[in-house]
Residue frames relative to the residue before (quaternion, step in Angstrom):
aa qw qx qy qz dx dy dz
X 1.0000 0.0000 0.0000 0.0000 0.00 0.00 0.00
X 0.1365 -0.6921 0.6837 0.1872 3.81 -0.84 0.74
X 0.1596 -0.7659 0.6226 0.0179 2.66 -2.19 0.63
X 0.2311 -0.8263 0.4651 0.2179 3.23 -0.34 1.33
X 0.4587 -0.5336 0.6569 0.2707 3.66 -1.56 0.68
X 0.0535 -0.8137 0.5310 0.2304 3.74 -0.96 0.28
X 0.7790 0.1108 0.0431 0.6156 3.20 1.54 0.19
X 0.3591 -0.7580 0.3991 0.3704 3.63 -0.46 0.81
X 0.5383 -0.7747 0.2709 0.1915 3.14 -1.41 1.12
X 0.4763 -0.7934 0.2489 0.2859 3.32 -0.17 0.01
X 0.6210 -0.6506 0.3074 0.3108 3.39 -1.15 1.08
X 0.4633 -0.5138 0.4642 0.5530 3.67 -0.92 0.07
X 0.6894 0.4776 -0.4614 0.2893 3.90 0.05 -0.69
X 0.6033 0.4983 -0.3723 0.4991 3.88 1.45 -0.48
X 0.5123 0.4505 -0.4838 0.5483 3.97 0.76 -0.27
X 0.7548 0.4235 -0.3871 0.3179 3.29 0.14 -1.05
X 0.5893 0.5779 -0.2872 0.4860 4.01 1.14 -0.50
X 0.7712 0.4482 -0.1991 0.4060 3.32 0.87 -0.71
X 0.5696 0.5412 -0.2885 0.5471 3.21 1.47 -0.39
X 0.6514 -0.5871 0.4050 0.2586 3.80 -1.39 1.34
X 0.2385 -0.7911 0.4763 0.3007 3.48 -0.75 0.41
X 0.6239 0.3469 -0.2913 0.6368 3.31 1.40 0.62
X 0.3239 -0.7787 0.4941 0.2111 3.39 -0.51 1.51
X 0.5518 0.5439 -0.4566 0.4373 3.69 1.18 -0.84
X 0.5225 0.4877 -0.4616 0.5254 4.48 0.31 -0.44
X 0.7001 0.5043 -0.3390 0.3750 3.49 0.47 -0.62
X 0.7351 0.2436 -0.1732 0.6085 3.25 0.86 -0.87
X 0.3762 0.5620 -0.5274 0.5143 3.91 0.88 0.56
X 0.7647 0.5796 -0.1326 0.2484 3.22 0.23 -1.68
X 0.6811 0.5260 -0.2746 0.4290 3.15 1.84 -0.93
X 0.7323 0.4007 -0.1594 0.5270 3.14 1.05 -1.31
X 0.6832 -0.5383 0.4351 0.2328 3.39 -1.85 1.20
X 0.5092 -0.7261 0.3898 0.2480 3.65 -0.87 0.98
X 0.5414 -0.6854 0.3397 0.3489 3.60 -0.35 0.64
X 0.6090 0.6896 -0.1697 0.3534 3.41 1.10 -1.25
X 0.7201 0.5179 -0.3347 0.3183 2.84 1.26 -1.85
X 0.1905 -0.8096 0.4641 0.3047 3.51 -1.12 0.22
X 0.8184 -0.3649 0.1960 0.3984 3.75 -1.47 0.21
X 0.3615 -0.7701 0.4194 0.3168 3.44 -0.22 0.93
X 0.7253 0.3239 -0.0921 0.6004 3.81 1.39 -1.10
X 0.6872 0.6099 -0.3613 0.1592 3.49 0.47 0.05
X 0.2432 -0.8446 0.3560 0.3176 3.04 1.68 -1.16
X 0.5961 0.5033 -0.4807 0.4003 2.94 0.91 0.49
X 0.1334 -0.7834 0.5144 0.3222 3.98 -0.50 -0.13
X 0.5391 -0.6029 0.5850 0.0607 3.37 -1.42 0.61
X 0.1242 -0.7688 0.6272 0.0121 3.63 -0.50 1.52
X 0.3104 -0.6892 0.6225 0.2028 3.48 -1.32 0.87
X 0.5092 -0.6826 0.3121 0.4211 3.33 -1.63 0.79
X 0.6934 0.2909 -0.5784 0.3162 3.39 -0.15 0.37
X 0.3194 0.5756 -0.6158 0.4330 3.81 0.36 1.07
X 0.6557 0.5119 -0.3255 0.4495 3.52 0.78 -1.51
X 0.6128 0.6437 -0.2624 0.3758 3.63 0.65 -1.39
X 0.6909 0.4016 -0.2851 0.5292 3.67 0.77 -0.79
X 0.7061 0.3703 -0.3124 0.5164 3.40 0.38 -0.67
X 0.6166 0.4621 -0.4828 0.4161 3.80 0.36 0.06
X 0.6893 0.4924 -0.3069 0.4339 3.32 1.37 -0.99
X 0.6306 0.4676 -0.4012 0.4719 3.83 1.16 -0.62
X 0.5892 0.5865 -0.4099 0.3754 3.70 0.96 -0.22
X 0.6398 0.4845 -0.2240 0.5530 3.48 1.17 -1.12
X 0.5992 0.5635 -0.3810 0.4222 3.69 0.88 -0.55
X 0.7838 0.3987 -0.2008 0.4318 3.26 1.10 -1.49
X 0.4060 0.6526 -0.4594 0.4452 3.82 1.67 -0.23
X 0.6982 0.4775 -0.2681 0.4611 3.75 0.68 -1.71
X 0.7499 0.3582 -0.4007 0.3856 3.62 0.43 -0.41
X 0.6401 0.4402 -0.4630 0.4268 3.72 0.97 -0.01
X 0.5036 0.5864 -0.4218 0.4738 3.62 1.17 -0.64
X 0.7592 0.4332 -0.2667 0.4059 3.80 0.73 -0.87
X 0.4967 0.6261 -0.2843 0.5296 3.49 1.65 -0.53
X 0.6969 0.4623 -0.1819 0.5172 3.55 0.80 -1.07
X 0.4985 0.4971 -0.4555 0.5449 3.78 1.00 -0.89
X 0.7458 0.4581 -0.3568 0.3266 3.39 -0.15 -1.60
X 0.6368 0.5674 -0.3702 0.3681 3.66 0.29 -1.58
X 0.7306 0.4479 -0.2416 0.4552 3.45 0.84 -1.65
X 0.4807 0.5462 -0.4382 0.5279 4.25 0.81 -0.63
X 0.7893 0.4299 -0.2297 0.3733 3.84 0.02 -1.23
X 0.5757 0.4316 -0.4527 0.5266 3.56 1.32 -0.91
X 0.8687 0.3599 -0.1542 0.3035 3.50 -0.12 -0.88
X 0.3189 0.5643 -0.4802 0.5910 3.55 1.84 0.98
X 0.5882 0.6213 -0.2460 0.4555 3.58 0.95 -1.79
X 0.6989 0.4978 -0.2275 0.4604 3.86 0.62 -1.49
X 0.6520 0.5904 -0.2641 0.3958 3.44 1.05 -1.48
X 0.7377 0.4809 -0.2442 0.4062 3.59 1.33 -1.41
X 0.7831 0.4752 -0.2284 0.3297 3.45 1.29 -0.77
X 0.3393 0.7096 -0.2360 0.5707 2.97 2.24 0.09
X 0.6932 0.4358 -0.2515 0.5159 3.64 0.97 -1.29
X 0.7676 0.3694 -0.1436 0.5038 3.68 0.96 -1.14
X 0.3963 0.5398 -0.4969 0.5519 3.45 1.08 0.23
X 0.8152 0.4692 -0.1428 0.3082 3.96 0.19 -1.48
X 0.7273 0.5200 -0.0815 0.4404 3.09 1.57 -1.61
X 0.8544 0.3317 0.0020 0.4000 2.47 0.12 -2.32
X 0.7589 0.3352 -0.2199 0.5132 4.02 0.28 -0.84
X 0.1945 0.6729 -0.6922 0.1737 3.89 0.37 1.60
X 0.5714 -0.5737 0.4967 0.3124 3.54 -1.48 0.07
X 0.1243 -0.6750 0.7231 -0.0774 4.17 -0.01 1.05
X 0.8876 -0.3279 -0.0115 0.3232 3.68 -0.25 0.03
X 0.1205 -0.8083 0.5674 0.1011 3.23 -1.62 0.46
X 0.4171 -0.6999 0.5616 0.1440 3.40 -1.22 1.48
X 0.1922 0.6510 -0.7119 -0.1799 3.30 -1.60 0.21
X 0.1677 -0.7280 0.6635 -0.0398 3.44 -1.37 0.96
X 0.7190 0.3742 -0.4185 0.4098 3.47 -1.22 0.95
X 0.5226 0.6580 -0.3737 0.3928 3.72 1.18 -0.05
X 0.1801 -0.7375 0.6402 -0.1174 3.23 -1.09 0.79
X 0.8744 0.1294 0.0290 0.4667 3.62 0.33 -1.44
X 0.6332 0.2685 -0.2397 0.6852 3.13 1.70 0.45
X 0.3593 -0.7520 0.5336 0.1439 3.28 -1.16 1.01
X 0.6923 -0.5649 0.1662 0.4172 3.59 -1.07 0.35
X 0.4817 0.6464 -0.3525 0.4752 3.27 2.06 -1.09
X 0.6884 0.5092 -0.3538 0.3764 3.61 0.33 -1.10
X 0.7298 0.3035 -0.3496 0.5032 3.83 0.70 -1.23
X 0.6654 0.4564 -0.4465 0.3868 3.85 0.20 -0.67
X 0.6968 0.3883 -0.5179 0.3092 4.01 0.76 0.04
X 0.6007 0.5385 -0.4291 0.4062 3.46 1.06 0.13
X 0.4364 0.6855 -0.4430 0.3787 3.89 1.26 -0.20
X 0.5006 -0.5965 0.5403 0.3187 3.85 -1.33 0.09
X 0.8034 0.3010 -0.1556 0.4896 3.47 0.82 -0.81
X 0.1660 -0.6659 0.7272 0.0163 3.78 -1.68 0.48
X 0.6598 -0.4720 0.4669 0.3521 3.14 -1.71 0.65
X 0.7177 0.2574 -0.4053 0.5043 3.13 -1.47 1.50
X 0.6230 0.4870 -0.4360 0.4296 3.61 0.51 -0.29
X 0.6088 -0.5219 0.4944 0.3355 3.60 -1.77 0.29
X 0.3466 -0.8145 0.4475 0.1274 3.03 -1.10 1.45
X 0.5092 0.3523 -0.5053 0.6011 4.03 1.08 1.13
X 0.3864 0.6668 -0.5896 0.2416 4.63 0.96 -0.05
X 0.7299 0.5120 -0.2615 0.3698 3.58 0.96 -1.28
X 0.0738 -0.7142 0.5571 0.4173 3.69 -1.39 0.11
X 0.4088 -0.7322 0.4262 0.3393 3.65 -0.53 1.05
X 0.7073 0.2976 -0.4508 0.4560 3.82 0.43 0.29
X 0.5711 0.5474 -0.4191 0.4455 3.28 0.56 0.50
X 0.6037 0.5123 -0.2669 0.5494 3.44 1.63 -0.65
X 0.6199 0.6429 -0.2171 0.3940 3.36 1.21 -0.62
X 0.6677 0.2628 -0.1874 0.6708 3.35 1.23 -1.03
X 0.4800 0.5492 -0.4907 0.4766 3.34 0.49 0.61
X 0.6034 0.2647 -0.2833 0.6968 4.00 0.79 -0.68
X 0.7678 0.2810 -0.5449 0.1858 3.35 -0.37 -0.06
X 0.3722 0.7418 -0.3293 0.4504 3.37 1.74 -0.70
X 0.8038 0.1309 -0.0478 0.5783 4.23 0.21 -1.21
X 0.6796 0.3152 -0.3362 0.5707 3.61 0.72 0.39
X 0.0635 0.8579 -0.4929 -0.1304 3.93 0.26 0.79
X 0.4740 0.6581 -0.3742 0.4497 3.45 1.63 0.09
X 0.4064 0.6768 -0.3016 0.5346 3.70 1.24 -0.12
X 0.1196 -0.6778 0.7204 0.0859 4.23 -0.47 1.04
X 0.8597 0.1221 0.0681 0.4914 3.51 -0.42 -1.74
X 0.0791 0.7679 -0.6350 0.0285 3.77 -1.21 0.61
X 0.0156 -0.8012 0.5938 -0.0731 3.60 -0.83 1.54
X 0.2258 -0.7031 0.6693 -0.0823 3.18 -0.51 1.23
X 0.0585 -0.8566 0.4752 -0.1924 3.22 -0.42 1.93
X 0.3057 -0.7141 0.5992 0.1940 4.21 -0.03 0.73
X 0.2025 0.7735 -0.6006 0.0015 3.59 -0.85 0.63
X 0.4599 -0.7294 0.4459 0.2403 3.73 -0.33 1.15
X 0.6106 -0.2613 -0.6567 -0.3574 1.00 -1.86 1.23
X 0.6476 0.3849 -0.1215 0.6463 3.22 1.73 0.41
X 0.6234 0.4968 -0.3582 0.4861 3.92 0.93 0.35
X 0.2155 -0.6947 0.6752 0.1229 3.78 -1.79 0.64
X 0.2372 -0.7309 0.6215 0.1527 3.71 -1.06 0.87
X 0.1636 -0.7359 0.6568 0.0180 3.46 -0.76 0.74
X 0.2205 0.7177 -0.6535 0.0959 3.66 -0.54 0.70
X 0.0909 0.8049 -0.5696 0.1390 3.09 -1.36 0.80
X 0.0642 -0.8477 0.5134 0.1173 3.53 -0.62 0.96
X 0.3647 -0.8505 0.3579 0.1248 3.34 -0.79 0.90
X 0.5296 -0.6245 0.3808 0.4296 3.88 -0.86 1.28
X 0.3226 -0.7388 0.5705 0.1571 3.47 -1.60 -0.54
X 0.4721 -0.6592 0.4761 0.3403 3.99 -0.20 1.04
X 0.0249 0.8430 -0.5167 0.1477 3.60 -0.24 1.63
X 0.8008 0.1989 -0.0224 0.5644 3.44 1.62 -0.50
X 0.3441 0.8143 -0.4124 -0.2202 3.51 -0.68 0.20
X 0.2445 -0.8699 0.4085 0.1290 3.18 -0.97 1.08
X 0.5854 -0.6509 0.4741 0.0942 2.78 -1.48 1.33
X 0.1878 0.7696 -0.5994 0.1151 3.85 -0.80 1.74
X 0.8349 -0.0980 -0.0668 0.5374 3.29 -0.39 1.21
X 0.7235 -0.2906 0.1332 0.6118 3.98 -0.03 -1.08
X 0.5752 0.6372 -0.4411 0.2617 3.01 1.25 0.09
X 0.1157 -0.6468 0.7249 0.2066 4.48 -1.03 -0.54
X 0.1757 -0.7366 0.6528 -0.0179 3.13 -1.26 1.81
X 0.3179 -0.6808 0.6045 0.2645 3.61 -0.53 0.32
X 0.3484 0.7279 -0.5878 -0.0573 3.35 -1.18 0.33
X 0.4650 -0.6458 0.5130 0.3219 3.47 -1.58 0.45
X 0.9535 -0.1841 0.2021 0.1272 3.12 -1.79 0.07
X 0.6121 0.1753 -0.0544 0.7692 2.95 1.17 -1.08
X 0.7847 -0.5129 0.2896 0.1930 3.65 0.25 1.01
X 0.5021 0.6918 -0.3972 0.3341 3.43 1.54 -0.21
X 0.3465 -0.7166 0.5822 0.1659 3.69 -1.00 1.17
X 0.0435 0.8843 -0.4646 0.0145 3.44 -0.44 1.61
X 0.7341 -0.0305 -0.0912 0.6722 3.85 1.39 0.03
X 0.1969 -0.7131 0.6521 0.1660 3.41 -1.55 0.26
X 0.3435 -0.7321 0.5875 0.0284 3.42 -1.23 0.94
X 0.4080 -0.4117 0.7016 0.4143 3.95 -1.38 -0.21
X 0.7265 -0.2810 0.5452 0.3099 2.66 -2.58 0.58
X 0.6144 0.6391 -0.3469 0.3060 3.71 0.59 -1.38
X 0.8521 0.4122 -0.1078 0.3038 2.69 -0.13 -2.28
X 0.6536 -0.5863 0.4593 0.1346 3.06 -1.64 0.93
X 0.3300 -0.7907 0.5130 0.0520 3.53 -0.32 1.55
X 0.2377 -0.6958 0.5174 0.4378 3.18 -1.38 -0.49
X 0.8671 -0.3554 0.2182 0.2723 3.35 -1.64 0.68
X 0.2627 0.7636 -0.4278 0.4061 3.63 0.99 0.76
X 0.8289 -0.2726 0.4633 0.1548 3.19 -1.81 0.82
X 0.0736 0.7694 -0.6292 -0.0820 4.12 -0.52 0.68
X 0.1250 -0.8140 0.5450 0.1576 3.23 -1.25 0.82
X 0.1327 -0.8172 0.5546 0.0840 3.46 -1.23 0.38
X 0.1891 0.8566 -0.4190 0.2342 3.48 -0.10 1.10
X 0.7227 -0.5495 0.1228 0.4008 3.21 -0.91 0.95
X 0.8338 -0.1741 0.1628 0.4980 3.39 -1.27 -0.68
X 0.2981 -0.7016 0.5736 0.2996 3.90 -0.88 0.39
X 0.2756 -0.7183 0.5411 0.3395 3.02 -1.58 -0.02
X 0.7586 0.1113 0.0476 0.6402 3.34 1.45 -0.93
X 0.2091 0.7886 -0.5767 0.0434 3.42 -0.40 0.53
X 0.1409 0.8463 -0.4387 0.2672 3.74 -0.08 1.54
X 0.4249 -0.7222 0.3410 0.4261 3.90 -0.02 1.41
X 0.6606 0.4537 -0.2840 0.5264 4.31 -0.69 -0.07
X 0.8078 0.1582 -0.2407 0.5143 4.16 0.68 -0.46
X 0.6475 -0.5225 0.4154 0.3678 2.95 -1.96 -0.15
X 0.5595 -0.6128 0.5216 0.1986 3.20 -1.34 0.92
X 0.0493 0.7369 -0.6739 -0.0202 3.87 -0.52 1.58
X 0.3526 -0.5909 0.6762 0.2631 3.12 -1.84 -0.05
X 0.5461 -0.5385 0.4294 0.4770 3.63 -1.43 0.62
X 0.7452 0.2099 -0.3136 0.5498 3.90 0.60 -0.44
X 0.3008 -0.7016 0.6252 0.1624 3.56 -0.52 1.56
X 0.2972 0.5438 -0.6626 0.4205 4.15 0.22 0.59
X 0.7767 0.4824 -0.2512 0.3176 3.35 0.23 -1.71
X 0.4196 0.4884 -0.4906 0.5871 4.14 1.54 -0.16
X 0.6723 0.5001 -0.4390 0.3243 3.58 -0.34 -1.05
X 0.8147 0.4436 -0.3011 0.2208 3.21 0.12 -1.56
X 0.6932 0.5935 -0.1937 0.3602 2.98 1.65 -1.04
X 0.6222 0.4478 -0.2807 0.5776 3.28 1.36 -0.45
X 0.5132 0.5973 -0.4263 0.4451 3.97 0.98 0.12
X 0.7736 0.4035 -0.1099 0.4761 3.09 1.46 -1.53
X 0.5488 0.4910 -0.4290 0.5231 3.68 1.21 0.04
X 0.5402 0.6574 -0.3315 0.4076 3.24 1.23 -0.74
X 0.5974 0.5376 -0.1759 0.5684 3.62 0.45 -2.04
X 0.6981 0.5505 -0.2745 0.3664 4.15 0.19 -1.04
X 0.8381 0.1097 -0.0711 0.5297 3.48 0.42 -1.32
X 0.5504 0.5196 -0.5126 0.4053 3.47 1.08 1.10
X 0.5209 0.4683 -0.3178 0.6390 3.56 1.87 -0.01
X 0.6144 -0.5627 0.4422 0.3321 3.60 0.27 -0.11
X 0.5722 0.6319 -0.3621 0.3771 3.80 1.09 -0.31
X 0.5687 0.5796 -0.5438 0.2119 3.88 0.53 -0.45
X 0.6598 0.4512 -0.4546 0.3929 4.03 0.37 -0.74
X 0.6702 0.5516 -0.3236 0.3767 3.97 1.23 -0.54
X 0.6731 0.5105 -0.2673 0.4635 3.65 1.08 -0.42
X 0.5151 -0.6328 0.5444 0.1947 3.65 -0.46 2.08
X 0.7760 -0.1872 0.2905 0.5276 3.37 -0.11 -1.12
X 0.3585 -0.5790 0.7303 0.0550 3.00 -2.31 0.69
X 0.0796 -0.7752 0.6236 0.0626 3.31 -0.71 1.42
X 0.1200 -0.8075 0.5767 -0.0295 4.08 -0.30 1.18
X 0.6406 0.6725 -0.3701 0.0175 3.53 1.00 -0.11
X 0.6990 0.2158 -0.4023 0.5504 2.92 1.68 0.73
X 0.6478 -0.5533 0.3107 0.4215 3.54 -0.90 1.17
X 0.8726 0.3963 -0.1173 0.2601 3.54 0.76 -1.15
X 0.6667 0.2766 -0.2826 0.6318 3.39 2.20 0.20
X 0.1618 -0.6716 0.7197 0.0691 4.08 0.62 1.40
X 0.0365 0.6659 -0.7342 -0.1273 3.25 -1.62 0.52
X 0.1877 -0.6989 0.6744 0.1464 3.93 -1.21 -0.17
X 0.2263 -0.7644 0.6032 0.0251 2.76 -1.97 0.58
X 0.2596 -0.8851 0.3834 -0.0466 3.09 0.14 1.29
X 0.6588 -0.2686 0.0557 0.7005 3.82 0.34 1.12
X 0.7249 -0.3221 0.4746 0.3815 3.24 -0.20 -0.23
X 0.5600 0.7169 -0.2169 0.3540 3.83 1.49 -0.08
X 0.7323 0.2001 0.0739 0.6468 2.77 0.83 -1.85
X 0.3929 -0.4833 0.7783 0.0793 2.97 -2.09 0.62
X 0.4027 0.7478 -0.5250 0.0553 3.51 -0.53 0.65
X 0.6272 -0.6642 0.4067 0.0011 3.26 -1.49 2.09
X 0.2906 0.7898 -0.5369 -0.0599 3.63 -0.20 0.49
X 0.3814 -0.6930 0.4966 0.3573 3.40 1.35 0.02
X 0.7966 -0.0618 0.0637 0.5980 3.57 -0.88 -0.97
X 0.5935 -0.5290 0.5390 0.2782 2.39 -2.24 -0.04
X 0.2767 0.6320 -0.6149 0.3820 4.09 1.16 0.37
X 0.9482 -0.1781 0.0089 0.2627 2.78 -1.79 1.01
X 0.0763 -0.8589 0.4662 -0.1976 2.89 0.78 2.10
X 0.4654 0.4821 -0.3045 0.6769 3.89 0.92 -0.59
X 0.5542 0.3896 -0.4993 0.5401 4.18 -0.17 -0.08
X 0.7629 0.5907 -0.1586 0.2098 2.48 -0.48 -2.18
X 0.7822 0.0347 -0.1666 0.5993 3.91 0.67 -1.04
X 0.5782 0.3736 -0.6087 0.3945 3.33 -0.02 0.86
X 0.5331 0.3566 -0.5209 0.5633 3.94 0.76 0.58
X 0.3911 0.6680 -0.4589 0.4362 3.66 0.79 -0.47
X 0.8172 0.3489 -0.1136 0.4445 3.57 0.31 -1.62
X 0.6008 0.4883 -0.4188 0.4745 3.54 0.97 -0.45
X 0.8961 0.3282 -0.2328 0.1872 3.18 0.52 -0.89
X 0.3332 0.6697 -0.3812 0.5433 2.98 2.27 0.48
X 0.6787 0.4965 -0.4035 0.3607 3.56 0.96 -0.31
X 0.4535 0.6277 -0.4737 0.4194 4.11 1.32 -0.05
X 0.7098 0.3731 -0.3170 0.5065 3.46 0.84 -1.42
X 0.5119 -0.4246 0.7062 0.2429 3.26 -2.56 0.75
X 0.6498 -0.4883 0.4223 0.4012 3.42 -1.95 0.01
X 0.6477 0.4923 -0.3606 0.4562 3.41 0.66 -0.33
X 0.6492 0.4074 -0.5019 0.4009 3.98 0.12 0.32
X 0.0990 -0.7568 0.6458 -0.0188 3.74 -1.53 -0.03
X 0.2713 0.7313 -0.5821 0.2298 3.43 -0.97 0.75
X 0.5554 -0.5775 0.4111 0.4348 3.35 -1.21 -0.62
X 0.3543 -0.6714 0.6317 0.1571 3.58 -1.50 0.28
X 0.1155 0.7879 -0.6037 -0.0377 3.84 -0.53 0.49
X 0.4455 -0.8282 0.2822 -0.1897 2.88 -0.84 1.60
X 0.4468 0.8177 -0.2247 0.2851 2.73 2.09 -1.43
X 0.6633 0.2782 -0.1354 0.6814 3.66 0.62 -1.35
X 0.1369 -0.7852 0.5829 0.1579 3.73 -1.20 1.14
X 0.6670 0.4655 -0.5254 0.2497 3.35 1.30 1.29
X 0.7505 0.3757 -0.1826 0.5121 2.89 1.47 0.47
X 0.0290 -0.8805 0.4310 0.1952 3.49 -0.10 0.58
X 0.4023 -0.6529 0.5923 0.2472 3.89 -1.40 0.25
X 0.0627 -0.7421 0.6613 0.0892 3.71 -1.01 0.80
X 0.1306 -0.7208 0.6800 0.0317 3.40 -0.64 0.28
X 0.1904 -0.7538 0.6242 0.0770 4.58 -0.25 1.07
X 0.2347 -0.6831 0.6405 0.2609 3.30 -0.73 0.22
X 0.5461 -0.5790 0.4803 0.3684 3.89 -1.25 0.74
């Protein structure tokens, strides 16, 4: 049998050169790298310690919202803890003013009020305390019920005046200006010096509310004409106000004059010529005044 040599063979000292001086390169060397990625596929390929980091930056970034939220929640409910303490503690009521009174005293308005020294100064609602004095206190116009930090109440209040009284059955109703019903009297008893009214049917007439008529024209006119009066100077001078029909107003003028305005059209005319022409006469004359037409007026003197 022949054998062919294809090449000369080699020495042990050339195996020994050619071989790796690290067997692990050897067995590195054989096998495809992990890392590398698809040349045609497009997709890429993440080794595990790539994965590893990103789990850990995920879990880092979980603990810092979890610690964000602790905090937020610690502060909400310090915050709650302080306004809870100063709600209870700190904001009590140590004093309270009242100013504008005259015909009520302070005892009288502060027992009708919800709140007293020592109480919490946000316990009260202040319009609710308000229509409360005006409600049992019908002498009382305006009422402001002011909070003043960090531990005081303002009480202002201006008060109506007895401007009218009117006469139902035996009975004498006081009322003010804007119609408010503030005391009732007997037929008997001894009033004060005030303005009579007479006017048509009522609808309501009760001490603490407003005084209506079944025709609610008849409010209007009267409060135009109390109005039109004590802006000329004439309301403390006029005995009485007859209103009891809408369409023949009469006055009484000291006790002098008789004076006609019929309706209530062009009522603001009407008594300010009223007043001019009350200024010709002295105290000693009397008569009548017609009014009806507010450009022109009749006088009629009595001898």
């Amino acid at each position: 049998m022949r054998m062919r040599r294809s090449g000369p063979a080699e020495t042990p000292e050339e195996n020994a050169e050619n071989r790796p001086d690290n067997p692990q390169e050897e067995s590195k060397s054989g096998s495809a790298p992990e890392s590398a990625p698809e040349s045609g596929g497009g997709k890429k390929r993440y080794t595990k310690s790539s994965i590893m980091l990103d789990e850990m930056q995920s879990r880092l970034e979980a603990k810092q919202r979890r610690r964000l939220v602790f905090y937020i929640l610690l502060f909400s409910v310090i915050f709650l803890a302080f306004l809870a303490v100063s709600f209870f503690v700190f904001f009590r009521v140590r004093e309270i003013d009242v100013t504008g009174n005259n015909m009520y005293t302070d005892e009288q308005i502060l027992e009708f009020v919800s709140f007293h020294i020592g109480d919490n100064l946000f316990s009260f609602d202040a319009s609710k305390a308000e229509a409360n004095l005006r409600k049992n206190l019908p002498y009382l116009g305006s009422v402001s019920i002011t909070r003043k930090l960090p531990s005081a109440v303002s009480i202002e209040v201006s008060e109506r005046t007895e401007d009218l009284a009117y006469h139902l059955g035996d009975e004498i109703y006081l009322v003010s200006g804007d119609l408010q019903v503030l005391g009732r009297y007997g037929a008997n008893e001894v009033i004060p010096d005030v303005t009579v009214l007479y006017a048509g049917a009522v609808g309501k007439c009760i001490v603490g509310e407003t005084l209506t008529f079944l025709d609610r024209r008849t409010e209007d006119n009267l409060k135009e004409l109390y109005a039109c009066l004590a802006a000329n100077g004439l309301l403390k001078k006029v005995r009485s106000i007859d209103i009891t029909s809408r369409f023949d107003i009469t006055l009484n003028y000291e006790d002098r004059f008789t004076v006609y305005l019929a309706s209530a059209d062009n009522m603001d005319i009407k008594i300010k010529f009223l007043s001019a022409i009350l200024e010709r006469f002295g105290t000693g004359e009397s008569g009548y005044i017609n009014l009806a037409d507010h450009r022109e007026a009749a006088v009629r003197l009595n001898d």
